[in-house]
N, C-alpha and C positions, 0 to 999 in steps of 0.2 A: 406494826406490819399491816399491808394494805389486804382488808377484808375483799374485795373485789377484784378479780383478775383483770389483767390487763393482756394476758395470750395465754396459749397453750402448746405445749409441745405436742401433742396428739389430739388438734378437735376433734380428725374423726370421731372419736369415738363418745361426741356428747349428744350422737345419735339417741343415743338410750334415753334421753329427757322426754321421748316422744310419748314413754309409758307412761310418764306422770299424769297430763289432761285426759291417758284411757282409762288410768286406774281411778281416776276422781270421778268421771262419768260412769265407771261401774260401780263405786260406791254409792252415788246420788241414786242411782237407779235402784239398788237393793234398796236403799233407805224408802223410796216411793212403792215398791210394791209390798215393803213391808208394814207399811203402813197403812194400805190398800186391805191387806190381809187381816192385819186386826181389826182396824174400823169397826165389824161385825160382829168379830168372838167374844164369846163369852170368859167371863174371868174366872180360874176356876180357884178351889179354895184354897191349896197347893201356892197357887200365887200371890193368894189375900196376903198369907202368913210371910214369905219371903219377901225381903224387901227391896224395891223398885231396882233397876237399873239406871242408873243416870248416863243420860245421853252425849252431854257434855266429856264424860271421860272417852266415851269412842270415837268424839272427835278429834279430842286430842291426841289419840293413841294413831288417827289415820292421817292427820297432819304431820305428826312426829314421824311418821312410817315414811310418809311423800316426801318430806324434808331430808328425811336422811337418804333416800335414793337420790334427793336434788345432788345433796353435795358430796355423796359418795360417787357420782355419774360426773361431776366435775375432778377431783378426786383422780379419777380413773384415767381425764384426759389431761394431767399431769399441767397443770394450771401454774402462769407467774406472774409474778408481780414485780413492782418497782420497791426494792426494798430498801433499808437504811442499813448498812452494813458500817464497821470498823475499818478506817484506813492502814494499812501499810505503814507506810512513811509519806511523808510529807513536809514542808518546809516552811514555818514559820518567822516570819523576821514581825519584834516586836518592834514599834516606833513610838516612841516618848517624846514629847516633848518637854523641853527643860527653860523654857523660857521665862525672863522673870515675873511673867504674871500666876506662875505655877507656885509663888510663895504667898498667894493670896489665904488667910484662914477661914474663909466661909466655909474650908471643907476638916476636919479634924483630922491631926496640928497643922497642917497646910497641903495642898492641892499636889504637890509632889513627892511628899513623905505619904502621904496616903498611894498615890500612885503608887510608888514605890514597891510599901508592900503589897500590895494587890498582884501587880505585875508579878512579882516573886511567887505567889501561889499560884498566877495564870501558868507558868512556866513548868509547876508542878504537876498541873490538869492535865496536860500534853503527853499521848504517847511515848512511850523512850525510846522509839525509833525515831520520832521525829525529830526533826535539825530544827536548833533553834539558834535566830540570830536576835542582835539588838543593835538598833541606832535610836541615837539621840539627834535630835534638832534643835534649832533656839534662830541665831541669827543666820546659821552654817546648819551644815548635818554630817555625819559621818557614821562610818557603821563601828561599831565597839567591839562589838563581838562576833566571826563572822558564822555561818551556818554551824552547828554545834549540838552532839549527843549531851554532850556534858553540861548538868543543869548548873551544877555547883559556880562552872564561871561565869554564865549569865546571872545566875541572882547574884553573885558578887560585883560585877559592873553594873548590875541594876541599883545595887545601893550605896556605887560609887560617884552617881551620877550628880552635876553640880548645874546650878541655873546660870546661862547666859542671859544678855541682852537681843532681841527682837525676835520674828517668829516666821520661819520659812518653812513652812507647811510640805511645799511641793520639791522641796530640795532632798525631805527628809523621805518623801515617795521613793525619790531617783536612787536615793543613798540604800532605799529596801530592795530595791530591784537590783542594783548593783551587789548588793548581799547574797539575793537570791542567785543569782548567776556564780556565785563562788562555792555553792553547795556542794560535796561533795557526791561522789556516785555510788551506787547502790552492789558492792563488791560481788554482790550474788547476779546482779541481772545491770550487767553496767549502761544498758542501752536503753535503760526505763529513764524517763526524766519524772520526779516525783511531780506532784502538784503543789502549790505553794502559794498563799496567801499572808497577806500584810494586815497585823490588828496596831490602828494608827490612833495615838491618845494625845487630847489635844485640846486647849481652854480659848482661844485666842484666833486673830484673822492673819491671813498671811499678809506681812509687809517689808518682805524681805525675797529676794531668788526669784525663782521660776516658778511659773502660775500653776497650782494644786490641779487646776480643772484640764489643765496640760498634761501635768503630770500623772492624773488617774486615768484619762484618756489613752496614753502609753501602756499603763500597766493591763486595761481592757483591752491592749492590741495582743499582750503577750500574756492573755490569762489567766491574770492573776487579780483577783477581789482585792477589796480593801475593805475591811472593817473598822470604822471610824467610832469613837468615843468620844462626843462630845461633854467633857469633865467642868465640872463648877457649878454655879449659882448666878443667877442675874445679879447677885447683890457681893459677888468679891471685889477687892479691891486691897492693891497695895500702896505703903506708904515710899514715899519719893521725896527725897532733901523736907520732910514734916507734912507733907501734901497729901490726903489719901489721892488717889488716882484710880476711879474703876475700872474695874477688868471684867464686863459681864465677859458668860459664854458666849460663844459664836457657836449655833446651831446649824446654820443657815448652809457655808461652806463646807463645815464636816460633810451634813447630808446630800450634796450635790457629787461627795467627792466620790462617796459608796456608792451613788445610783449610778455615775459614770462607769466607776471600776466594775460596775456587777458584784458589788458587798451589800453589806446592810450599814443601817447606821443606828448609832444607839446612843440614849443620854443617862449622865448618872449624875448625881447631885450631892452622894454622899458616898461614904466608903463602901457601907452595907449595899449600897445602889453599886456599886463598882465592883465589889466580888462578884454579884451575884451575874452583872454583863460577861466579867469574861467566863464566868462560867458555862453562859449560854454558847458563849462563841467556841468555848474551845469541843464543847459538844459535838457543834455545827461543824468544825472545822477538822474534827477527829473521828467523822463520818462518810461516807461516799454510797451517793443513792445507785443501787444496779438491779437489774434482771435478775430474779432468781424463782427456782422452783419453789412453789408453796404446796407441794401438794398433800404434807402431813397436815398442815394447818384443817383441810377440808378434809382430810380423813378423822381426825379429831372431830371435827364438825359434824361430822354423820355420824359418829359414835354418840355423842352427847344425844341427838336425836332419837336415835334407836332405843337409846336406854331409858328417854321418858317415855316412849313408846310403850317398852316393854314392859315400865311399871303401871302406866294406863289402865294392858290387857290383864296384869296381874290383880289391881284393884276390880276390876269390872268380873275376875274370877271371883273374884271374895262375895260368897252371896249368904252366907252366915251373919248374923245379929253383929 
């Protein structure tokens, strides 16, 4: 939560700040004529015996005092912030790709059964209101599964999923959009259109369909991110009639496709590397940044203050051995 406001529901009233720089110039001021005052006196034996005051604790006790009028006087003018809040609903379409460089083993047992299950717990992460879809890609795309409460049949077509031949990156965009348009409506508030983002996993360069930087292009006309995974290693590679054949990642067009869309883009190299992405994402993607009152936050804040204050003054009572 953001320690610094960003507005207020009632500035007037942060008026009262004005006491802070009079209260601190009244204390400077006592502190110089009291020290004007003793310069001279004599110390009497009463004070030999009892021991010192430390000065230090009444600083802190007047800072802690200013402090908590700071943010108790904020506080008061009912202060917000920009906060990270829990989404609603929302509309995820997962996009796989299945193309056959996805049976490459640089990644353990291979770059698609590792997909596999990751995806399968991605799908778990995910509020249950949110709709989830799935399409698959290779040389074609289509959507498998379309928008959908029910987790049970997306991780089933998630681990029925079989590798084709080549790799149409930007077909399997169009095929997520076309997903997201079949979303169902929100029977409580039918007139809400939820928000809805694309997490796109993907080893390989498009050389098949419609161009990817097309296709995220569209999807930034209509809102919608795309979260790309770039999945593999430089060093996978499959075997072809006894040939290996390398298949490094492709970095390059995943990340051009997220900054298009307004997504992020992310690399994993390993399984552990690949739970741990969508777990960021679905974090990311199962939050919505909004306005909201913090004003307990700074009331909290001035308490904390108060209370070393008050133990300060309680210490600097203590004049006892």
């Amino acid at each position: 939560m953001a320690v610094i406001p960003e507005g207020f529901l009632l500035p007037g009233r942060l008026w009262v700040l004005v006491l802070i720089p009079l209260l601190l110039g009244l204390y400077f001021l006592l502190l110089d004529l009291g020290r004007k005052r003793n310069s001279g006196r004599t110390i009497s034996g009463l004070e030999r015996v009892l021991p010192k005051q430390q000065s230090w604790k009444r600083h802190i006790a007047v800072v802690a005092s200013v402090l908590a009028l700071g943010a108790l006087t904020v506080a008061f003018a009912e202060p917000t912030a920009v906060v990270d809040v829990p989404r609603d609903r929302a509309t995820v379409v997962l996009a796989l790709d299945v193309s056959r460089s996805m049976v490459a083993e640089d990644v353990s047992p291979n770059r698609l059964d590792a997909a596999k299950l990751a995806a399968s717990d991605f799908v778990d992460m995910l509020p249950v209101r949110f709709n989830v879809a799935l399409v698959r890609f290779a040389g074609t795309a289509a959507v498998v599964v379309p928008p959908t409460t029910d987790r049970g049949v997306v991780k089933a077509a998630i681990d029925n999923l079989e590798v084709a031949p080549s790799t149409a990156i930007g077909e399997g965009i169009y095929s997520s959009l076309d997903a997201i348009s079949q979303a169902p409506a929100d029977p409580e508030n039918p007139d809400d259109v939820a928000p809805s983002a694309i997490v796109l996993l993907s080893d390989g360069t498009t050389n098949s369909g419609r161009e990817s930087y097309d296709a995220a292009r569209d999807a930034k006309k209509q809102g919608v991110p795309i979260y790309t995974i770039a999945y593999g290693t430089d060093n996978g590679y499959i075997v072809v009639d006894g040939v290996k054949e390398p298949v490094p990642v492709n970095r390059s067009e995943l990340s051009q496709i997220a900054k298009v869309s307004g997504g992020e883009a992310f690399t994993a190299g390993s399984s552990d590397q690949l739970k741990k992405v969508y777990a960021s994402i679905a974090e990311e993607v199962g939050m919505v940044k909004q306005d909201q009152e913090v004003t307990e936050l700074y009331a909290g804040i001035a308490v904390l203050f108060a209370l070393i204050a008050a133990l300060s003054l309680g210490s600097l009572a203590a004049r006892w051995p």
